[in-house]
C-alpha positions in Angstrom: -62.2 84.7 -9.7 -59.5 83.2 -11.5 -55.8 84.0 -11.1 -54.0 85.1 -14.4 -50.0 85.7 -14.5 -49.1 87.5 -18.1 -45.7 86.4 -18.7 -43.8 88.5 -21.7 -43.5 86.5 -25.0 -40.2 88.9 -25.7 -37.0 87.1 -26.6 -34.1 89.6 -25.4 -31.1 89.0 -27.5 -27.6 87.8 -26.1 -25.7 90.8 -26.0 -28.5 92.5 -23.7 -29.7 89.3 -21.8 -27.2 88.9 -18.4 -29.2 85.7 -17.8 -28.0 84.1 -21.3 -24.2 85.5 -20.7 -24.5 83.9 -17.2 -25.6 80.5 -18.5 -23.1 80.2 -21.4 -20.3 81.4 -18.7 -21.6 78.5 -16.5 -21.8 75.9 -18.4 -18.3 76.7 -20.3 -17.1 77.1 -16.8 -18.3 73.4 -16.3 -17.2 72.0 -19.2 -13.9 73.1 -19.5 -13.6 71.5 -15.7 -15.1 68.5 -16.7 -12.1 68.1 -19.3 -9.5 69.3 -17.1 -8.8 66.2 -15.2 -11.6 63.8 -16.9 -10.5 60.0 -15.9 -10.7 59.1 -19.9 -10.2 61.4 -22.6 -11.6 59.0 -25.5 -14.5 58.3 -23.6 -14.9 62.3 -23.2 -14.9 62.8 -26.4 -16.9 60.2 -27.3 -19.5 61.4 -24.9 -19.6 64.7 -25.8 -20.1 64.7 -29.6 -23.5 64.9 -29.7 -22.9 68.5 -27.0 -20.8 69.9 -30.1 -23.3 69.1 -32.0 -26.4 70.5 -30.0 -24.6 73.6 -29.3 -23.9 73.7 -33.3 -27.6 73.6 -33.8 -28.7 76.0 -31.0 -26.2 78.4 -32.3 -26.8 78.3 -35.7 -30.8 78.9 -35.1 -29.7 81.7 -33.0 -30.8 84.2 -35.2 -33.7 82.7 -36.4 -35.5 81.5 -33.4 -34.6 82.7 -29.4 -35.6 80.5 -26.5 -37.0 82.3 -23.3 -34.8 82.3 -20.3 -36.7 79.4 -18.6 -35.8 77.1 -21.7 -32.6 78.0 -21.6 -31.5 77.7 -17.8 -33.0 74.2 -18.2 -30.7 73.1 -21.2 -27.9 74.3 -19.1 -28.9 72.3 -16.9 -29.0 69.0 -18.7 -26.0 69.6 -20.5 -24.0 70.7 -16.8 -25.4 67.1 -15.9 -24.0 65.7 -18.8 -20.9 67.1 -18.9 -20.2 66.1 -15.4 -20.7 62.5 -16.1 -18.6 63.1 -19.0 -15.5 63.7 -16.6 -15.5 60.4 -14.6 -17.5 58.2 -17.3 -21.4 57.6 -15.7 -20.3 54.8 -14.2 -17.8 56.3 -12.0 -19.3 59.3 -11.0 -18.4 61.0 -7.9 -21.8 61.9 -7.1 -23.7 58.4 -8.2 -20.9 56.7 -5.7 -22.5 59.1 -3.0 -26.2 58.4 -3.5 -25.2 54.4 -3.5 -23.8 54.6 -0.1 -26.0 57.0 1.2 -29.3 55.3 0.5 -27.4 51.9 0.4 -28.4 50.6 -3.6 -26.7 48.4 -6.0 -25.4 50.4 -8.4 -23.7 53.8 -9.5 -27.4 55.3 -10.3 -25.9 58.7 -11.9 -26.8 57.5 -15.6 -30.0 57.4 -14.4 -30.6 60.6 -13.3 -29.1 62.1 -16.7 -31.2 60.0 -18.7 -34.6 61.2 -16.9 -33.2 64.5 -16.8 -33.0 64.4 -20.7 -37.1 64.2 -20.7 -37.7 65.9 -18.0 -35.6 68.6 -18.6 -35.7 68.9 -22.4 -39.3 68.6 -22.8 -40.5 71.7 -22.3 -38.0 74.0 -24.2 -39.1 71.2 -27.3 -42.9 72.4 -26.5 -41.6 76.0 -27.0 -40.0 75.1 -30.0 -42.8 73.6 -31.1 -45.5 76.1 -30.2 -43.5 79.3 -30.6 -41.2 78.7 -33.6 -42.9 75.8 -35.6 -46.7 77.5 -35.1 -47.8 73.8 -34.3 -51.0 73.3 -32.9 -51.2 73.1 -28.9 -52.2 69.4 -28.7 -49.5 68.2 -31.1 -46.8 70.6 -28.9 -47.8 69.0 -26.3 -47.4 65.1 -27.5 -44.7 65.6 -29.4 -42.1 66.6 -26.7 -43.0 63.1 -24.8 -42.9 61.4 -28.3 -39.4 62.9 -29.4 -38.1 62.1 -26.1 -38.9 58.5 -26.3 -38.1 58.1 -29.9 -34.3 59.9 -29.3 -34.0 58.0 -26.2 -34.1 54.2 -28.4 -31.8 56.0 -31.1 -29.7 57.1 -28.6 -29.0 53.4 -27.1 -28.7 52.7 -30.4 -26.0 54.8 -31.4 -24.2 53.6 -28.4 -24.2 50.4 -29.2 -22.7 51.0 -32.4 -20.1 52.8 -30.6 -19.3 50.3 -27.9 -19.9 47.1 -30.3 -18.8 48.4 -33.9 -16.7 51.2 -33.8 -14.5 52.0 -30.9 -15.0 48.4 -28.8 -11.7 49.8 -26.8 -14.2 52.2 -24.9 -17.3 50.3 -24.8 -17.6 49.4 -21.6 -17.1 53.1 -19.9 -19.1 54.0 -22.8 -22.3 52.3 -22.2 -21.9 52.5 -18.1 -24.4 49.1 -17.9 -22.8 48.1 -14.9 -23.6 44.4 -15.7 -27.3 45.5 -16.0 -28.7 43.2 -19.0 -32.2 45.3 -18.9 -30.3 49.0 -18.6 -31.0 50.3 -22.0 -34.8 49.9 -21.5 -34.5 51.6 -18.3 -32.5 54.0 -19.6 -35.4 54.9 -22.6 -38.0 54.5 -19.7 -36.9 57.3 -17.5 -36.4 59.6 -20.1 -39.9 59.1 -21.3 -41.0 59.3 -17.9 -39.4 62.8 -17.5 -40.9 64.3 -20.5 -44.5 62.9 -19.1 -43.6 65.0 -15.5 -42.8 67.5 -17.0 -45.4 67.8 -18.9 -48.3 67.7 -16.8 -46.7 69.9 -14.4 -46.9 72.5 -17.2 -50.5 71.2 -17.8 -51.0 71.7 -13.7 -50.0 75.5 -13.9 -51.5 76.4 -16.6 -54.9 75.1 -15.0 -53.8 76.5 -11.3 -53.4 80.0 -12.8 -55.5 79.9 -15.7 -52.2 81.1 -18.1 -53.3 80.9 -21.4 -51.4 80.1 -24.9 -51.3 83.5 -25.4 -50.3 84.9 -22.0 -47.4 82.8 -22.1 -45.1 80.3 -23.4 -46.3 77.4 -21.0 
């Protein structure tokens, strides 16, 4: 007999939802640390424009459209991540200096782990959108989250070579992080794409493993 879990499609709004206070009290916790201190202030502004204006877009929508706790723990996530590199620049991380001489590899690898953590983390609150708030069709909820993140991922390393090249040349190098890597923008747009594809079809595994369906709940 197949095993069905019912999960609740209700969206609990902030001021009753302890799990939303506790993630905007995190991450602000977080950010505000990751100024405090940060190795480069024009670099950490520079890298956290596009958080202002996220934050900007999931506030604004607020009223219109709620994610589900799940969605949101993961975007607090990503942007914790993000922020974090923020402080040090990606290329001086802390933490990427760790990993490189505790499995012994070339480079600072903590821009890495952001950039698949964009698709893999960001993928499935997009399918939510997507399903929940745009009414799209499963199939296309489920492409378009892989597509996005690939598409955003090129623009992105577009926009920072603008940045780097055109506009503030003073903080391109922190800015970009390449670490003398001539191929680290395609990596860059690979992981990411590879992340939303994880993280899609471990979605696509659960829902098979327990039989959840689209209208049972929001995976």
């Amino acid at each position: 007999m197949a095993f069905t879990i019912a999960i609740s499609e209700e969206r609990i709004p902030l001021k009753n939802n302890i799990w939303q206070k506790a993630f905007i009290a995190f991450f602000l916790i977080n950010w505000i640390n990751s100024y405090v201190g940060n190795t480069d202030t024009a670099n950490w502004i520079l890298e956290n424009t596009l958080v202002f204006i996220f934050l900007g877009f999931l506030a604004l929508t607020y009223k219109k459209f709620i994610f589900s706790d799940l969605s949101y723990l993961l975007i607090c996530i990503y942007l914790c991540l993000h922020v974090y590199g923020s402080k040090y620049t990606y290329a001086e991380n802390p933490f990427g200096y760790w990993l490189k001489d505790a499995f012994d590899m070339s480079r600072n690898h903590y821009d890495r782990i952001v950039h698949f953590s964009f698709g893999f983390l960001l993928a499935y609150p997009m399918r939510e959108m997507f399903l929940k708030w745009l009414k799209f069709p499963s199939w296309v909820a489920w492409t378009l989250p892989i597509e996005i993140t690939l598409s955003i991922s090129g623009f992105y390393e577009l926009i920072e070579w603008a940045v780097a090249d055109v506009f503030f040349k003073a903080q391109g190098d922190a800015y970009l992080g390449t670490q003398g890597d001539v191929w680290d923008a395609q990596k860059d747009i690979f992981l990411a794409f590879l992340g939303a594809i994880i993280a899609t079809t471990i979605v696509s595994v659960v829902k098979k493993i327990w039989n959840v369906t689209e209208k049972q709940s929001i995976l």
